[in-house]
C-alpha positions as CSV (number, residue, x, y, z in Angstrom):
1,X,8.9,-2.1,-30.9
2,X,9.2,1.5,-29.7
3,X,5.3,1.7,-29.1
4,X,5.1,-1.5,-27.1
5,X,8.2,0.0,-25.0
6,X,6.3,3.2,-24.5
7,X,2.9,1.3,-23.7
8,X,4.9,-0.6,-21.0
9,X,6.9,1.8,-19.9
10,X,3.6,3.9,-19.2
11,X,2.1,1.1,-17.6
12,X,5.1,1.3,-15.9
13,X,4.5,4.7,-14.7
14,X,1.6,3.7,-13.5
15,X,1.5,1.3,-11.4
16,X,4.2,3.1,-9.7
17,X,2.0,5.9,-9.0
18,X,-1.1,3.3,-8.2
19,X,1.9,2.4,-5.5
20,X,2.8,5.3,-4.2
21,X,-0.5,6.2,-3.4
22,X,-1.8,3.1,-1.4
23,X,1.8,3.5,0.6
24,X,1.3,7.2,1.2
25,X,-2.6,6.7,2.3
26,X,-2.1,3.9,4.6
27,X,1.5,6.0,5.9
28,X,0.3,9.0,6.6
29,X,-3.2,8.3,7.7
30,X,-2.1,6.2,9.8
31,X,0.5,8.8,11.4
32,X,-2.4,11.2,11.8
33,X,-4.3,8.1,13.6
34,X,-1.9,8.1,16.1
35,X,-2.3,11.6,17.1
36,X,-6.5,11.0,17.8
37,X,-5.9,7.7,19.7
38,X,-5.1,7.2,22.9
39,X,-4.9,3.5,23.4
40,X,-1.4,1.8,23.5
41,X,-2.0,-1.2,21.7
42,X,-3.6,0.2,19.1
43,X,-0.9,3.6,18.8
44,X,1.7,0.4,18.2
45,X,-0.4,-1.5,15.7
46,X,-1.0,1.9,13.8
47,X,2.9,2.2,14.0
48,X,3.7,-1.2,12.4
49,X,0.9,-0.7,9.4
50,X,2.1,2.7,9.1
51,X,5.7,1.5,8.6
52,X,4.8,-1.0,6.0
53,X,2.6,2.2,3.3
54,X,6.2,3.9,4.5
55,X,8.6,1.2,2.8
56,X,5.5,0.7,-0.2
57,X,5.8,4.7,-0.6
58,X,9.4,4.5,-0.5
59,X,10.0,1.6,-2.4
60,X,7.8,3.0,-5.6
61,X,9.1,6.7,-4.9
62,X,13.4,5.3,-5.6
63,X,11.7,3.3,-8.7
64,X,9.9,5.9,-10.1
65,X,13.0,8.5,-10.1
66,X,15.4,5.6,-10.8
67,X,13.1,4.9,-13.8
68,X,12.9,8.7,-14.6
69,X,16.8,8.9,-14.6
70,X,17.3,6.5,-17.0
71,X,14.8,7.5,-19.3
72,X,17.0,11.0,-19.6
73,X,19.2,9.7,-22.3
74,X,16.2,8.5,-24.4
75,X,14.8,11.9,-25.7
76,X,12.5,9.9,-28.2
77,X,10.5,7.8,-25.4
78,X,10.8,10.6,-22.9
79,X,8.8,12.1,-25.4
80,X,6.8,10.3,-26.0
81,X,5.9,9.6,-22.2
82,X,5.7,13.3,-21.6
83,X,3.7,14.7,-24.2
84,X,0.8,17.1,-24.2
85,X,-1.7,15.4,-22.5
86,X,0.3,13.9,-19.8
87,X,1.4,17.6,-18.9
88,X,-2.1,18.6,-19.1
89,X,-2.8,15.6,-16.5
90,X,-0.5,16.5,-14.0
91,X,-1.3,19.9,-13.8
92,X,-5.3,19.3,-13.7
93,X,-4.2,17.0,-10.7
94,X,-2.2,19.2,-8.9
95,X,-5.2,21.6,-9.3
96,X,-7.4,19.0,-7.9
97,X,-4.9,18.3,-5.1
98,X,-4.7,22.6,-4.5
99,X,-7.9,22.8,-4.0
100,X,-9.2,19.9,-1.8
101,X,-5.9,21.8,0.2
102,X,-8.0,24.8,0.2
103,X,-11.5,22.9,1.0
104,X,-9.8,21.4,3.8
105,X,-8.3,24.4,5.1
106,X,-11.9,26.0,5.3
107,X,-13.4,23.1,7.0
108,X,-10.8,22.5,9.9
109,X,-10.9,26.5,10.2
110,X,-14.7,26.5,10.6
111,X,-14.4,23.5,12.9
112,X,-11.9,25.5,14.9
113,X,-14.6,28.0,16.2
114,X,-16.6,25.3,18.2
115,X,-13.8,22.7,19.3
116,X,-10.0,23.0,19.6
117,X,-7.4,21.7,17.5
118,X,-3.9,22.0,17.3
119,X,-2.2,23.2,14.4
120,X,0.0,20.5,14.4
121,X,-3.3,18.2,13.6
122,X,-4.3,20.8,11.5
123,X,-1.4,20.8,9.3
124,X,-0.9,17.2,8.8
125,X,-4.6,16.3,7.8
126,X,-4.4,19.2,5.2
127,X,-1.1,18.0,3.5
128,X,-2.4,14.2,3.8
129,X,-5.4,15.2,2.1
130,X,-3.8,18.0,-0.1
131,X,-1.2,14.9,-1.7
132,X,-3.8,12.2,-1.4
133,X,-6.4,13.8,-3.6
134,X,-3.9,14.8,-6.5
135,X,-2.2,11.1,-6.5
136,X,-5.3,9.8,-6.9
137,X,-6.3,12.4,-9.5
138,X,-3.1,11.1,-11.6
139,X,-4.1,7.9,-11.3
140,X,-8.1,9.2,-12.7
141,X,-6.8,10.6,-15.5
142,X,-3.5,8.8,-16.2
143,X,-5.9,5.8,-16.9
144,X,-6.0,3.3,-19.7
């Protein structure tokens, strides 16, 4: 019993983080969309898609910590759920994520010599890169 609980609280995990992802790509790519656009119709289209990847993100981001809180009592699954390997997962991630950051950074800066860009631009398309690539990282390595 305990490792079918584990195995479907994993699953759990992730499909909550398969989740978060498609809500924070369409979100946020779609709130840097509305910066390059110019056209109306299609800066309130981009708003109503956006909205939806915001309530997805949301929606998985309150069941993932709601799930996280009530695994505190349980220090056998949470455990279990957090042993070597998944630490080692999350922090090759976050690497992952660091450095497409870093990648990024270098590619709008070179950009910047030839065409103008505001920093504002600048700043959301490194953080929507930056979280994209290590979400999607989890989910490369958090896989069955």
């Amino acid at each position: 019993m305990e490792t079918s609980l584990i195995e479907r609280l994993d699953k759990l995990r992730y499909d909550l983080l398969k989740w978060c992802t498609i809500g924070w790509g369409i979100w946020f790519g779609t709130f840097i969309l509305k910066d390059l656009i110019v056209s109306p119709t299609i800066i309130s289209l981009a708003t109503w898609i956006g909205l939806a990847g915001w309530l997805i993100f949301i929606i998985n981001l309150i069941k993932f910590m709601k799930l996280r809180r009530e695994l505190k009592g349980d220090l056998k699954v949470q455990a279990a759920l957090n042993d070597e390997l998944q630490q080692l997962n999350w922090f090759k991630s976050s690497e992952i994520g660091y450095s497409i950051m870093i990648a990024v950074t270098a590619t709008l800066f070179a950009m910047s010599q030839f065409i103008s860009i505001s920093a504002n631009l600048v700043t959301e398309i490194i953080l929507y890169f930056g979280v994209l690539s290590g979400l999607i990282a989890s989910l490369f390595y958090n896989r069955d």
